[in-house]
C-alpha positions in Angstrom: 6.0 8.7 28.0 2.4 9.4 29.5 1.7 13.1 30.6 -0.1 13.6 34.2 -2.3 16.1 32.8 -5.9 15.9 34.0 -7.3 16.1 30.7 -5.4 12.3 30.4 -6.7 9.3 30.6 -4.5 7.2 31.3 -4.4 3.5 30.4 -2.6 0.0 31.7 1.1 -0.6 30.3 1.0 -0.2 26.5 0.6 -3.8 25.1 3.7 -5.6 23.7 3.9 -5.3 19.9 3.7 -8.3 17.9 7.5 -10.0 18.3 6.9 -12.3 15.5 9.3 -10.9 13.2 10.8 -13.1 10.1 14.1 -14.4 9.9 16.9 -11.9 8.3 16.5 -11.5 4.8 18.3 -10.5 1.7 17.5 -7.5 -0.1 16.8 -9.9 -3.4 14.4 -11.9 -1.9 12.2 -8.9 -0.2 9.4 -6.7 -2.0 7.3 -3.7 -1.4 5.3 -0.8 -2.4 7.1 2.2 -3.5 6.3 5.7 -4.9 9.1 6.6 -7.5 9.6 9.7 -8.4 7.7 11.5 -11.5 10.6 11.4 -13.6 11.1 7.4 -13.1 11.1 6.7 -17.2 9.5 3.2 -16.1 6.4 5.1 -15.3 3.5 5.6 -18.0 2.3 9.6 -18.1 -1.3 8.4 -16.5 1.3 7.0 -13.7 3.1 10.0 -13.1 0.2 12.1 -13.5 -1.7 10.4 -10.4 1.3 9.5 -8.5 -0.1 6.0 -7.7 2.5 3.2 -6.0 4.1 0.9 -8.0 4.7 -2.5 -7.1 9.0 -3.4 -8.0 11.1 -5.9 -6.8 14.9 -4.8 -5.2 16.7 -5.8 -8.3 16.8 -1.8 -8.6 19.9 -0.7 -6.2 18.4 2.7 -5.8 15.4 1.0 -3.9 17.6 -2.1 -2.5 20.1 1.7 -1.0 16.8 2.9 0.4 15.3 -0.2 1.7 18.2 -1.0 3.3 18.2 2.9 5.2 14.3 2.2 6.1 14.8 -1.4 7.5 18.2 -1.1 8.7 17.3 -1.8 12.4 15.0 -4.8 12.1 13.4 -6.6 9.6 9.6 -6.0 8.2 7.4 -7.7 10.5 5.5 -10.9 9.4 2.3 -10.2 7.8 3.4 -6.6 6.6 5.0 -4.8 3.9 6.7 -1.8 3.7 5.5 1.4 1.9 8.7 3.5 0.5 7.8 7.2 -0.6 11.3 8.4 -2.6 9.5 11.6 -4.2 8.3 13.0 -0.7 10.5 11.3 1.9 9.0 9.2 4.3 8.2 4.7 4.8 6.0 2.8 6.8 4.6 -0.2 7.4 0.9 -1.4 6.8 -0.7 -5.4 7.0 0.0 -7.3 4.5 -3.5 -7.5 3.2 -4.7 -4.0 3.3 -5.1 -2.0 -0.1 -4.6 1.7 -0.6 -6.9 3.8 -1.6 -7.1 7.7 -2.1 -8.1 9.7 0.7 -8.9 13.2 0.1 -6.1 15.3 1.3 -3.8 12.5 1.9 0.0 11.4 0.1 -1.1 7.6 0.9 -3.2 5.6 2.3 -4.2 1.8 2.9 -7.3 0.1 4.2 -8.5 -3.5 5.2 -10.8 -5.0 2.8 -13.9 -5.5 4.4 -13.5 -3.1 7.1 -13.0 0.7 5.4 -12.9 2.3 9.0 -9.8 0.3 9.8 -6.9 2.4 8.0 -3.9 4.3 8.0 -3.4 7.4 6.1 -0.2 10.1 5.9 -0.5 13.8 4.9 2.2 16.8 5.4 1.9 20.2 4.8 5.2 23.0 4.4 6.4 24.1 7.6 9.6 26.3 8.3 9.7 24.8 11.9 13.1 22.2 11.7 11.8 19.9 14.5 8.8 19.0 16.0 10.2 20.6 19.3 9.7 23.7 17.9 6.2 23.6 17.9 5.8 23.5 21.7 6.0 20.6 24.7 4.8 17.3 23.6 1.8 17.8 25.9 0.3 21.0 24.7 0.7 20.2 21.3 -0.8 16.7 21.0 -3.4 18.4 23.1 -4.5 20.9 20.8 -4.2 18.8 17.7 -7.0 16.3 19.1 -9.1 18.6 20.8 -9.2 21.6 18.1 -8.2 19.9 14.9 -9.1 16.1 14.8 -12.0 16.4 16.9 -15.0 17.2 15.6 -17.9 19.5 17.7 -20.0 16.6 18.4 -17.0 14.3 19.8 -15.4 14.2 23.6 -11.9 13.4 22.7 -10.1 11.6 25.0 -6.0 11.1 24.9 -4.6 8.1 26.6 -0.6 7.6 25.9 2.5 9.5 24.2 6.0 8.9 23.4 8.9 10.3 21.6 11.2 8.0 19.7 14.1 9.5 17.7 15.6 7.8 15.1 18.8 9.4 13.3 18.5 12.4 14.6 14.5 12.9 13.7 12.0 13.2 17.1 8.7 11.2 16.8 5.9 12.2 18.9 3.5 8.8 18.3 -0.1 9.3 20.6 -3.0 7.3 21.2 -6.5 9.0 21.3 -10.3 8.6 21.1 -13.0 10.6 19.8 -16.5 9.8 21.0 -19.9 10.2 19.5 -22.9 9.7 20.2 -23.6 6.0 19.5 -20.1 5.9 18.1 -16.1 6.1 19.2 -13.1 5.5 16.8 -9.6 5.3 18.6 -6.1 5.8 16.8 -2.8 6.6 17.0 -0.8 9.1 15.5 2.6 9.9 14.7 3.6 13.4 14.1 7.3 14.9 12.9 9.2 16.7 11.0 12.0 16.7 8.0 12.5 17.8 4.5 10.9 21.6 5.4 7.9 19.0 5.8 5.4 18.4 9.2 4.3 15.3 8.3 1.2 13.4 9.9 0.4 9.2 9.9 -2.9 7.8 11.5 -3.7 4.7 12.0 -7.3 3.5 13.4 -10.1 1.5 14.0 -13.7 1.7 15.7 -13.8 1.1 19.3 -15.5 -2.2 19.2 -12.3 -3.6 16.6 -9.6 -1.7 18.9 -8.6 -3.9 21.7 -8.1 -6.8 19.5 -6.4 -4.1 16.3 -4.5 -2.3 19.0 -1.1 -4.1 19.3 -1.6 -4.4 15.1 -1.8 -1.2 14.4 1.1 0.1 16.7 3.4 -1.4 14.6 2.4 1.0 11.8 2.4 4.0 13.8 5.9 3.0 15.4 7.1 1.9 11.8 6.8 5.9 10.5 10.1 6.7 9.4 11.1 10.2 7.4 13.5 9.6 4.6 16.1 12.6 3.3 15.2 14.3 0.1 
């Protein structure tokens, strides 16, 4: 859904995303990264205490019950994996060869090896609101958030596509966006909702130079965000 707003840009047809997709898979046979909750007895103290992801297999029915809720509409694309959040309700995906890494003021977060600037990162703060609806139209919002708050003074930021995607009853406001600097422009997309008394936020970017070829890459993760009940 693109708004006609004059502060728009507006840019061809979004690309296709990636349809490679692997073949149907058992639960057994599938892995990914998964926070566990802080009173998971398989966790060391110094595990719980930093909240870091652990790496288990889906012999555990608890994660094969929630892997199967997260993935229940299509499989995990080829080349990424699945990061499952149990202790504050949310999954996504993320390439296969990115690592995470702890960004300040962030729940998660993973980044490609060689190139730190290409990342995704979600955060979430308390919020009474029950649905991103609440907060205002699609336009105005998304509107303010890059302009006052992901912006910085030095950057012309620039919005180019959004669109709402519900999934079980949970809105999704996903957005692509620019900020130029001088010498300098990073593009992204975000995905922005609400669930568990939680407004959660995923972005996923690159620099401008990286983005045409990232872009249909790194829609996957931003479409992927998924909030789970807690």
């Amino acid at each position: 859904m693109a708004a006609s707003h004059g502060w728009l840009t507006s840019l061809p047809n979004q690309l296709a995303v990636a349809s490679s997709v692997v073949n149907h898979r058992s639960a057994a046979a599938a892995s990914f990264v998964v926070r566990a909750s802080s009173t998971d007895a398989s966790l060391t103290e110094k595990d719980c205490l930093r909240r870091r992801q652990v790496l288990v297999g889906l012999s555990s029915l608890t994660a094969a019950l929630s892997w199967a809720n997260f993935a229940s509409a299509e499989d995990v694309p080829e080349n990424f994996r699945a990061f499952v959040d149990f202790t504050d309700g949310y999954a996504y995906y993320y390439p296969s060869d990115w690592r995470d890494f702890d960004y300040m003021g962030h729940d998660s977060a993973f980044k490609d090896r060689f190139a730190a600037l290409q990342h995704v990162r979600v955060s979430f703060i308390p919020t009474e609101k029950k649905d991103i609806h609440d907060l205002g139209s699609m336009e105005e919002v998304i509107f303010n958030l890059v302009k006052n708050i992901y912006a910085a003074p030095n950057q012309i930021p620039s919005i180019y596509e959004m669109q709402e995607r519900t999934v079980d009853g949970k809105n999704y406001w996903t957005f692509e966006y620019e900020l130029e600097s001088p010498g300098f422009s990073r593009t992204a997309f975000a995905t922005i909702a609400i669930g568990n008394g939680r407004y959660y936020t995923l972005v996923v970017g690159a620099n401008e130079r990286r983005w045409t070829r990232l872009r249909n890459k790194l829609k996957v993760v931003a479409d992927s965000f998924n909030i789970l009940d807690i």
